[in-house]
VMD Tcl script that draws the C-alpha trace (Angstrom):
set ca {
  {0.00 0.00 0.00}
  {2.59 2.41 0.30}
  {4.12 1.84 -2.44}
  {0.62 2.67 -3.95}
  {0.33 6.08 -1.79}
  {3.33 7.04 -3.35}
  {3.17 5.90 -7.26}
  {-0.30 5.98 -8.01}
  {-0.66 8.70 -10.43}
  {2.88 7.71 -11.91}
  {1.39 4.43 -12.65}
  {-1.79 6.10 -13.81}
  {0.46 8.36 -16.46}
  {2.17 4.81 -17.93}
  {-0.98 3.46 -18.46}
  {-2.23 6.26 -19.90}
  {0.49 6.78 -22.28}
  {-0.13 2.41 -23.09}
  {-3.51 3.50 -23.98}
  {-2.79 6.27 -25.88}
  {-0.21 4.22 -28.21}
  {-2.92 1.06 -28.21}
  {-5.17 3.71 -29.87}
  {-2.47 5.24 -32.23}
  {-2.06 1.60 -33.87}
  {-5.56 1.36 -33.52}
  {-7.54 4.23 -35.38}
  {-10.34 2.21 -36.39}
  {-10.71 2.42 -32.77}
  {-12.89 5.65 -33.41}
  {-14.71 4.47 -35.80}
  {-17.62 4.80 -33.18}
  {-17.52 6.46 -29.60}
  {-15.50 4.06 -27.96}
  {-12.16 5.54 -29.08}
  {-13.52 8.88 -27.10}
  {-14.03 7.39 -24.23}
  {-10.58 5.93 -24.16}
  {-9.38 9.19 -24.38}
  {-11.33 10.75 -21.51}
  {-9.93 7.56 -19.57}
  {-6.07 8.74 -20.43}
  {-7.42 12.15 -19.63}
  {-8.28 11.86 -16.29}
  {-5.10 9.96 -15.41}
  {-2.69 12.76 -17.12}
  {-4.99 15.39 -15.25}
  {-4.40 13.59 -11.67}
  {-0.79 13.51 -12.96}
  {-0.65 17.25 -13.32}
  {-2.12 17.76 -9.70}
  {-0.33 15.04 -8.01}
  {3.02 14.59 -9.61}
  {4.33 17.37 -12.47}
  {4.24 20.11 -10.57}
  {2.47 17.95 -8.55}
  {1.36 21.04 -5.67}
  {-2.09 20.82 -5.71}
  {-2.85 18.83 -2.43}
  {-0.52 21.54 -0.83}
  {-2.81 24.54 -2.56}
  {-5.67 22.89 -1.18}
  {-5.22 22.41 2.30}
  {-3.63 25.49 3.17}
  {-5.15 28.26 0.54}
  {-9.14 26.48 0.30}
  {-8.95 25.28 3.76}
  {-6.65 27.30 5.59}
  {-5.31 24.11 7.50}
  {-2.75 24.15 10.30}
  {-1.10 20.98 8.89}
  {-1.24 21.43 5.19}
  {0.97 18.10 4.52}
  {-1.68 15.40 5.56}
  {-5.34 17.62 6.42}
  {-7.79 17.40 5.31}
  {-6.54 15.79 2.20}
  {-3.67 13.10 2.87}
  {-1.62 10.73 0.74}
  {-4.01 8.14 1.50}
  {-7.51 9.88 0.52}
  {-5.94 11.55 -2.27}
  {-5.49 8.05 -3.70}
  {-8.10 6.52 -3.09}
  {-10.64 9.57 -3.90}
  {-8.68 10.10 -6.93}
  {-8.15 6.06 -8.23}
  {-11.76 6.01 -7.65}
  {-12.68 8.24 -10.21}
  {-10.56 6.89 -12.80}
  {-11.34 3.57 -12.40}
  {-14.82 3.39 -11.73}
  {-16.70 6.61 -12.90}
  {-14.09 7.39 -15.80}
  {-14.26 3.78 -16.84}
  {-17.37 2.48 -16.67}
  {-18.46 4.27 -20.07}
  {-15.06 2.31 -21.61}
  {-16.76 -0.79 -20.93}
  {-20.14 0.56 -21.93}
  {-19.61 2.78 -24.69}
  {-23.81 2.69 -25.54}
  {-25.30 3.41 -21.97}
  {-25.09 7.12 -23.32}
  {-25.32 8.71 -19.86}
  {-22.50 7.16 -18.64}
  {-20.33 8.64 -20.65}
  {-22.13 11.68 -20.43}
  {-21.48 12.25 -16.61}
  {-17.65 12.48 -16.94}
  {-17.58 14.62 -19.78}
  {-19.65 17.27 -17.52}
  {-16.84 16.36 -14.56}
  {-14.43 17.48 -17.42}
  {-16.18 20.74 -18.30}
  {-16.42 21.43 -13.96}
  {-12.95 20.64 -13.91}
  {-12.27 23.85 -15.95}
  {-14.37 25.77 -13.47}
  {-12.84 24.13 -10.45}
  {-9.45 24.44 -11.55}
  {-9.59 27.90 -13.72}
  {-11.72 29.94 -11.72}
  {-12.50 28.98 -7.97}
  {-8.95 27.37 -7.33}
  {-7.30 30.38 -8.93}
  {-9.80 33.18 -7.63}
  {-9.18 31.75 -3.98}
  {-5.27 31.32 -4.78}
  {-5.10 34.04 -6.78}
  {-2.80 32.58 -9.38}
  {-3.13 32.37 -12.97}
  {-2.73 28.87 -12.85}
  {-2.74 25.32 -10.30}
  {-1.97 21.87 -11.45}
  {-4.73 20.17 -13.33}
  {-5.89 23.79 -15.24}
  {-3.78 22.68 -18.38}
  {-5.56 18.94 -18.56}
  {-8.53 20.57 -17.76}
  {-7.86 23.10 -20.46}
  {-6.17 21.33 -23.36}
  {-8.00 17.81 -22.49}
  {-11.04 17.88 -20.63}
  {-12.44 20.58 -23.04}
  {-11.62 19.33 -26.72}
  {-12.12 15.91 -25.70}
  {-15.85 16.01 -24.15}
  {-16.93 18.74 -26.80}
  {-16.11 15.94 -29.59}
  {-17.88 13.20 -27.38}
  {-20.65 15.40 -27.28}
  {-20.49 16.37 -30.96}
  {-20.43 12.66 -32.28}
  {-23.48 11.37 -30.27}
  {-25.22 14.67 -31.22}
  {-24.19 13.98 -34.90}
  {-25.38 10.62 -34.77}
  {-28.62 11.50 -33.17}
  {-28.22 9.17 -30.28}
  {-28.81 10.78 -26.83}
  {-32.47 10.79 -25.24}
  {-33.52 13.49 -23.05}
  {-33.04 10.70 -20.57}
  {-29.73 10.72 -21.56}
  {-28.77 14.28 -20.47}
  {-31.08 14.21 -17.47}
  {-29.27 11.29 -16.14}
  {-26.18 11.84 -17.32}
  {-26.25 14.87 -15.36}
  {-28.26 13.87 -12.01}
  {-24.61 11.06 -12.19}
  {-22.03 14.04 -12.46}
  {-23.67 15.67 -9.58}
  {-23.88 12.18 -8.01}
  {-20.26 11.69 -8.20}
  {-19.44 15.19 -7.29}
  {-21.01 14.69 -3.92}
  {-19.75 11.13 -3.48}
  {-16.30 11.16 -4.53}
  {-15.14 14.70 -4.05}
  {-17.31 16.31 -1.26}
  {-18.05 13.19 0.68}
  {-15.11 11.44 0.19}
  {-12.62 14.00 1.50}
  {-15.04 14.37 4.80}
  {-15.13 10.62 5.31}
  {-11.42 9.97 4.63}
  {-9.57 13.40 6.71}
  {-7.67 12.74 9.54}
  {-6.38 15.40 11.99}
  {-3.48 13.00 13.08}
  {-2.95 10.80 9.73}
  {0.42 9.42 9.62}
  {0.81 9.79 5.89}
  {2.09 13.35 4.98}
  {2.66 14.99 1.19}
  {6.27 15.58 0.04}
  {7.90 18.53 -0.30}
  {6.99 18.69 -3.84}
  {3.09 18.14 -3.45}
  {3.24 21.12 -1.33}
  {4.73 23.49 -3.09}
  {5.30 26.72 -1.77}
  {2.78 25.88 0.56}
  {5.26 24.02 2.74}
  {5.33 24.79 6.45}
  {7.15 21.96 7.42}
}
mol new
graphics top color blue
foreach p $ca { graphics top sphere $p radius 0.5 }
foreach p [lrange $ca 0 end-1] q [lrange $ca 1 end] { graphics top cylinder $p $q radius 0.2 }
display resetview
């Protein structure tokens, strides 16, 4: 496990970059939808890889500028939730849709969590920080964006999504919001956790 704490997102990038080369010899792949959804997989897993690893400060901008914390390297976010909060995501709500491509809403749901990211990232984080940019704005920016406005583009194009579709699709992004993000950082924080960020997940947020 703690080799896990400490690798997960590095693991999460080399997959990633396997998928990404699967789909290059595969381009048939997009024939339909499911090549999208391979690429909001890899997205995801680059994205936590911008927050968690290269430049990797986000957990350190969270604690100490979002929630003023008096122990910024372990609450309210730790190694430990961060993981699991964040492996979570990408391998259950991210992909889910992978496996199946036609439950429409599905897929839906994390294209919206890509389009909040943007918000999240680009305007709360950096309004509260204020910084021009945190880790995860450029995923959010040069991934999350382009990617779900295609996904959206080919199921519009191919006149496939229901109004139970959308509906559902977004009553699941909330869903997962609350669950994963909101819920899951109040269930996992610990005041006296024994795992701690590094130097380099804090930033120059380090008080240590």
């Amino acid at each position: 496990m703690e080799f896990l704490r400490k690798y997960w997102q590095d693991a999460g990038a080399i997959i990633g970059v396997g998928v990404c080369i699967v789909l290059f010899l595969n381009p048939a792949m997009f024939s339909d939808i499911s090549g999208i959804l391979w690429l909001s997989f890899v997205n995801i897993l680059f994205h936590q890889f911008e927050e968690y690893r290269w430049p990797g400060y986000f957990a350190g901008l969270f604690n100490n500028i979002l929630f003023k914390s008096e122990a910024p390297d372990h609450y309210p976010l730790n190694p430990n939730s961060a993981m699991i909060i964040n492996v979570a995501i990408a391998y259950v709500f991210y992909l889910l849709p992978v496996w199946f491509p036609h439950v429409i809403w599905l897929g839906l749901a994390p294209v919206l969590m890509g389009f909040f990211q943007v918000v999240w990232h680009g305007i709360v984080v950096n309004l509260k920080a204020k910084t021009v940019y945190n880790p995860g704005l450029c995923t959010a920016l040069l991934l999350h964006v382009p990617i779900g406005i295609w996904y959206i583009h080919e199921i519009v194009k191919r006149d496939i999504p229901t109004a139970i579709d959308w509906i559902a699709g977004t009553i699941y992004f909330v869903f997962a919001v609350y669950i994963f993000i909101i819920k899951g950082n109040i269930w996992l924080k610990k005041s006296d956790s024994p795992y701690a960020f590094s130097k380099q997940q804090l930033g120059i947020y380090d008080r240590r």
